[in-house]
C-alpha positions, 0 to 999 in steps of 0.5 A, spaced: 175 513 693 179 518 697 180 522 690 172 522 688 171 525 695 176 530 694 173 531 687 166 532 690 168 536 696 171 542 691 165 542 686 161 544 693 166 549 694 166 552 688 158 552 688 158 555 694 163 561 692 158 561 685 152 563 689 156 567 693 158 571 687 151 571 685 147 574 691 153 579 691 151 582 685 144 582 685 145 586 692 149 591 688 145 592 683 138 594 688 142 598 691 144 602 684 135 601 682 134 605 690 139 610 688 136 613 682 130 613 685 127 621 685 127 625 692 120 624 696 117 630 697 116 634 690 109 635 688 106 631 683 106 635 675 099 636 672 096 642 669 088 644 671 084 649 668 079 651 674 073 656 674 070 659 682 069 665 686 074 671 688 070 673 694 064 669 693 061 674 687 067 675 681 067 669 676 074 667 675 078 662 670 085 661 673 090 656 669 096 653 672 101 649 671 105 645 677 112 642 675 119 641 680 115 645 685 114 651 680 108 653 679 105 658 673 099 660 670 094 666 669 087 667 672 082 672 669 075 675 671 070 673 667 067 679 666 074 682 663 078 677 660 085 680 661 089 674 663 093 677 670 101 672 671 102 668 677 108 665 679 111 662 686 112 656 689 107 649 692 110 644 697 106 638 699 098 641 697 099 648 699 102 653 694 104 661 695 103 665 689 104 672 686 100 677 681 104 681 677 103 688 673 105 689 666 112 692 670 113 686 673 111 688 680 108 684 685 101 686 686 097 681 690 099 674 694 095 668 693 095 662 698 091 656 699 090 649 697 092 645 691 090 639 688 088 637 681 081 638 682 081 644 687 084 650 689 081 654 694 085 659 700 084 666 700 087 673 695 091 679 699 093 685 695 100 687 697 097 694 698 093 695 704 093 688 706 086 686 704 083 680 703 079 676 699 076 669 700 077 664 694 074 657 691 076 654 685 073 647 683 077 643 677 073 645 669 073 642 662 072 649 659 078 650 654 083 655 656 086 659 651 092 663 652 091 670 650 097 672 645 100 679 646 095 683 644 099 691 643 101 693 637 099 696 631 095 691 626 093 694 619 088 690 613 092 686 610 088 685 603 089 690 598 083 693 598 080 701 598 080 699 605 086 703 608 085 701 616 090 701 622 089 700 629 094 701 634 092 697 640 097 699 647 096 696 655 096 700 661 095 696 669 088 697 667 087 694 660 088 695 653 086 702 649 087 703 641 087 708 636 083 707 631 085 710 624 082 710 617 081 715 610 075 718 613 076 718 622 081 718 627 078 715 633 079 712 640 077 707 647 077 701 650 079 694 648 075 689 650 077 681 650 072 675 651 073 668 652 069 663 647 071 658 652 066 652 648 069 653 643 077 656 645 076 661 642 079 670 644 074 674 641 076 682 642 071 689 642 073 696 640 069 699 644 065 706 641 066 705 634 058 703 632 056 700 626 054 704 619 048 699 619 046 695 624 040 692 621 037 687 625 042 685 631 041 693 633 035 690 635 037 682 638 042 685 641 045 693 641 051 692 646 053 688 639 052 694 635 056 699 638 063 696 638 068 693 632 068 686 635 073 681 631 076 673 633 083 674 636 088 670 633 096 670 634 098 675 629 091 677 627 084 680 628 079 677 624 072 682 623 066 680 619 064 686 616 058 685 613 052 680 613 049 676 607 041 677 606 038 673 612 042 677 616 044 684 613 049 688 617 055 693 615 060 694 620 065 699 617 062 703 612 070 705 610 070 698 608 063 696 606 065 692 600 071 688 604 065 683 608 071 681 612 078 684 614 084 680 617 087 686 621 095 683 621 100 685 626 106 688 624 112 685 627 
């Protein structure tokens, strides 16, 4: 009698030391689950296009992305469609950014308000000091970034169509030079943002159509410059129209009824 109770009572003990062993190492393994658990305070990652006011008159589209409390992007105007950089930094919802030139200069500071729908504070130039309200709501419009424009795009098919456009970038915008066999001409660049369709349409201002037929009529701001679609290493320009819709844009290359101006790299 006395060796079962002996027995019984070591089999207790040794349970008793199992489920010790057993909650100690599910202890430590929470403990290891907490550890890696990321730091409070880190702004959650999105990226939001939105599209407001710049002092409750300029229609702006800013795209930014927010990751680690970094913060990038670009806005524009819609009028221009250049896209302007933004850097800086968001800590909780409030966010400090900053507008650069081409040199890489800082311009003008933006501060407010971030969230994946709103973004709203106030614009300063760095200059003087002035500011400027801003309001900015969360849109579906789809953004395409700009490639890097400047450089020097010739046609690219081998046609009587000798063509070279030399396009530079200045803190106001874009200018070009315009070459073919029988005119040397210059101006403005112009972008435009097909936001429906995400596309970037460009217009070199002064170069007027050859033969405008009936969009001179429907619309002559259309006819009084080249206008293309804008891809990343091309300009794509229909130069001429069909029966219903007679035009021709470049009487240099009138038999060409597109032109795919390629950069040259």
């Amino acid at each position: 009698m006395k060796y079962i109770v002996t027995i019984l009572a070591v089999c207790c003990l040794m349970a008793a030391c199992n489920n010790n062993s057993k909650e100690t190492t599910t202890t430590e393994s929470n403990a290891a689950v907490n550890d890696e658990t990321p730091a409070t305070g880190a702004s959650p990652a999105f990226t939001q296009n939105y599209f407001g006011q710049l002092n409750n008159n300029n229609n702006v589209y800013v795209q930014l992305s927010v990751k680690n409390n970094q913060v990038n992007g670009i806005y524009f105007y819609e009028s221009q469609g250049i896209d302007i950089p933004l850097q800086g930094t968001m800590q909780g919802d409030s966010v400090v950014l900053f507008e650069t030139d081409t040199a890489g200069t800082r311009t003008a500071r933006i501060s407010g308000t971030l969230s994946n729908n709103s973004f709203a504070g106030q614009w300063e130039r760095l200059q003087d000091g002035k500011t400027y309200p801003l309001n900015f709501k969360a849109t579906h419009k789809n953004i395409k970034p700009l490639p890097v424009i400047a450089g020097t795009y010739r046609n690219s098919a081998k046609t009587v169509c000798k063509l070279t456009i030399i396009i530079t970038r200045s803190n106001t915008g874009y200018d070009y030079r315009f070459q073919s066999p029988t005119r040397n001409l210059a101006g403005k660049v112009m972008i435009s943002r097909g936001l429906n369709e995400g596309e970037n349409y460009i217009m070199f201002q002064g170069i007027k159509w050859a033969e405008p037929g009936e969009t001179a009529k429907t619309n002559p701001a259309a006819a009084s410059g080249l206008d293309g679609q804008l891809n990343d290493s091309e300009i794509l320009i229909q130069n001429a129209g069909n029966a219903m819709n007679y035009f021709t844009k470049l009487a240099e290359c009138e038999d060409d009824k597109y032109i795919t101006l390629k950069k040259e790299y």
